[in-house]
N, C-alpha and C positions, 0 to 999 in steps of 0.2 A: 512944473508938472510934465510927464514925460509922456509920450504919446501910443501907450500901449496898446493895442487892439485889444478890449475885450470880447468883442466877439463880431465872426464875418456873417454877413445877410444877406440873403439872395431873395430878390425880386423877380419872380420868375412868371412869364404869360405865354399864351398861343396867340396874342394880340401886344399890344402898345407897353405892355406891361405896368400902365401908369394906375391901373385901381389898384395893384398888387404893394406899388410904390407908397403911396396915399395910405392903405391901409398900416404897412410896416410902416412907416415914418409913425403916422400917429401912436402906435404900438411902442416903438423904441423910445418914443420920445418922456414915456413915465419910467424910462430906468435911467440912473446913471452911471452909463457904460459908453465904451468909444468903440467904436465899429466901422467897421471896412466893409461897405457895401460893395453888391454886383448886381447889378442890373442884365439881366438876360429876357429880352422880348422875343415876339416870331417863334415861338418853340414849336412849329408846325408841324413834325414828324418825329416816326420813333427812333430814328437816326441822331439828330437834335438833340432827342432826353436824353437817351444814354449819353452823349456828349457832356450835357450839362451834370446827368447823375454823377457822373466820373469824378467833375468839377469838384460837384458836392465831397465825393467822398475823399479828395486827395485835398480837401481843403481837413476832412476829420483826421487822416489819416497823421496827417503833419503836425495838429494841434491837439489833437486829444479830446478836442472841445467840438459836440457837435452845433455845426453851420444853425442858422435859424433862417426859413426857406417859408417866403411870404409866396402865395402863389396866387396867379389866376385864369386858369386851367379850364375852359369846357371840355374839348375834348377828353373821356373819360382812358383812351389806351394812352396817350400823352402825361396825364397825370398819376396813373398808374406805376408809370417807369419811376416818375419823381419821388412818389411815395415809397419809392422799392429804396430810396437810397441815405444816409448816415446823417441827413439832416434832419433836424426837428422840425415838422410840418406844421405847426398847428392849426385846426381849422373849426368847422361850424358841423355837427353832425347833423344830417337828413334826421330830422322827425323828432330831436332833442329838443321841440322848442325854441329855437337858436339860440341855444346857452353855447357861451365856448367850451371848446374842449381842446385842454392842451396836451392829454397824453402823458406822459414818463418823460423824465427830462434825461436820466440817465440809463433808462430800458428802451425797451420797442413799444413802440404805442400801438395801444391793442386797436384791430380792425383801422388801422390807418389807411387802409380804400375808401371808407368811408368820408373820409373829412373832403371836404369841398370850399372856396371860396364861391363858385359860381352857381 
């Protein structure tokens, strides 16, 4: 069996990043796919995101295939940026009940400001 990447994962916080981690793990672990995580903690500033958006997007850019981008994000200009960028966000919408919501997998997920882990 040969060790293709099906798809890369970004674990992303403005803290320890480890509920972002916890959550994706549990999340990946009902598919069978092989994936190349990135752990990105501290995302403390807007200098930071854009950094990491970049990441996101030259990871789309390369593969066609958009990133899957577990987050946990309070600050709300911080997660803003992340949302602005070519990963697949998915998260919990404010006021839905906490049903998931995963958006478009090949479009733009509609009101993606919205979605929050925190």
């Amino acid at each position: 069996m040969d060790n293709v990447v099906d798809r890369h994962v970004f674990y992303i916080s403005d803290g320890t990043a480890i509920t972002a981690e916890v959550l994706g793990h549990a999340v990946m672990s009902q598919f069978p796919v092989t994936i190349s995580s990135i752990t990105l903690p501290f995302v403390e500033n807007e200098s930071r995101a854009r950094a990491v958006k970049d990441q996101i997007d030259a990871i789309y850019q390369q593969t066609g295939v958009r990133p899957l981008v577990f987050y946990s994000i309070v600050l709300p200009e911080i997660r803003a940026i992340i949302l602005q960028s070519e990963g697949f966000c998915p998260g919990y919408r404010p006021g839905a009940g906490g049903a998931a919501s995963a958006g478009d997998e090949t479009g733009s997920d509609a009101d993606r400001s919205s979605y929050s882990w925190a």
